[in-house]
N, C-alpha and C positions, 0 to 999 in steps of 0.2 A: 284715374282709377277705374274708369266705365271699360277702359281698353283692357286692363288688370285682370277684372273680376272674374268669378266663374262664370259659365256661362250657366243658362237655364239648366241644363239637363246635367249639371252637376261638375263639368268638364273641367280641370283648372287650366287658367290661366296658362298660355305658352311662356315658357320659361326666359328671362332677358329681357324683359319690360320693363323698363325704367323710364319716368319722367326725366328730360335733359335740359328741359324751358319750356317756355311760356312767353306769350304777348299780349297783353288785352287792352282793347282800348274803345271808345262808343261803336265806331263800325266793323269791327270786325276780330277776331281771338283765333290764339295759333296756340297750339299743343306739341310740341317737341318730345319725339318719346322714343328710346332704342327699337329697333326690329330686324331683322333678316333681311329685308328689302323693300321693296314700294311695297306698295298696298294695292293689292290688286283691285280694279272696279267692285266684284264682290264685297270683296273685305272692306273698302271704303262704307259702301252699301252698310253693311252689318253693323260699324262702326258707328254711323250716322243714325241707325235706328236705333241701338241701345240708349244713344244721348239722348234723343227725342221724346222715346220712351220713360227714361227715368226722369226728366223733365218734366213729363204731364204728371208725372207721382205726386209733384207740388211739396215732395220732403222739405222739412227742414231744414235751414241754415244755422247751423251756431257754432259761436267761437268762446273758446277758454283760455283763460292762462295757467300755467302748470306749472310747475318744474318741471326743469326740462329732462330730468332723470326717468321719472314717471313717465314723463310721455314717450319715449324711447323704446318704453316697454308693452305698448300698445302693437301686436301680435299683424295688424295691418297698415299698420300706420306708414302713409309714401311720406316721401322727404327728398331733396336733390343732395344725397348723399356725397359728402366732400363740403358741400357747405357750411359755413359754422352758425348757428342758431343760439340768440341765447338765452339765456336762465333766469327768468323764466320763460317759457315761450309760449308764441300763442298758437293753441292746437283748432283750428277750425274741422268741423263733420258737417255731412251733408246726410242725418242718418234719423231715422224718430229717434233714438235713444238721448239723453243729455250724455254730455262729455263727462262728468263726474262719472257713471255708471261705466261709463268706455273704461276711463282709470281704475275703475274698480277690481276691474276683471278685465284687463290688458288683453291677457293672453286665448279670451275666448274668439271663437272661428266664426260667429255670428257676424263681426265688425267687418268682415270682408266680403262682404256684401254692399257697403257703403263706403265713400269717403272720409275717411281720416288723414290731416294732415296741417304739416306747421305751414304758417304760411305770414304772412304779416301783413297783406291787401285787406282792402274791404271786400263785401260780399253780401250779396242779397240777403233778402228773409227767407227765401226757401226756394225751391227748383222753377216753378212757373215763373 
């Protein structure tokens, strides 16, 4: 989602950014995600400070369970679309707000700002 988001000066997101996997494990985590082509030095650079950044934020980690309808309806919510998730599932954020209030109001532009997303791993207590 860091690679996703807008950037600071309001800019969206380039379009075709999809999550396609993942790897995590104690020494080291791999991000699989659609693009146009390599990642230029730059764009790595950019890439690696926005993590870092929202890192030291020390945001929250937390996980819900939903329906899985509900959460579908969540306006930023990633997913590895084609997958089948089920009912109910659990929606993990990485956002101050609680997950109920996410649900509440699905469809507001503020969530895209943060992490929302189904996932079934464990997961820290918050960014740090």
């Amino acid at each position: 989602v860091l690679v996703t988001r807008p950037t600071k000066d309001g800019k969206p997101p380039s379009i075709g950014i999809d999550q396609k996997g993942s790897f995590l494990d104690e020494a080291r985590s791999r991000f699989d995600f659609s693009w146009t082509g390599a990642l230029s030095s730059k764009e790595l650079a950019e890439v690696e400070k926005i993590c870092q950044d929202t890192i030291q934020l020390g945001l929250p980690v937390k996980s819900y369970v939903s329906p899985l309808e509900a959460a579908t309806k969540i306006s930023s919510l990633r997913a590895v679309f084609g997958e089948k998730y089920p009912d109910p599932v659990r929606v993990v954020a990485i956002a101050p707000a609680k997950i109920p209030d996410i649900l509440a109001k699905p469809e507001d532009e503020m969530w895209k700002d943060y992490s929302v997303e189904f996932c079934g791993g464990t997961h820290l207590s918050n960014t740090k």
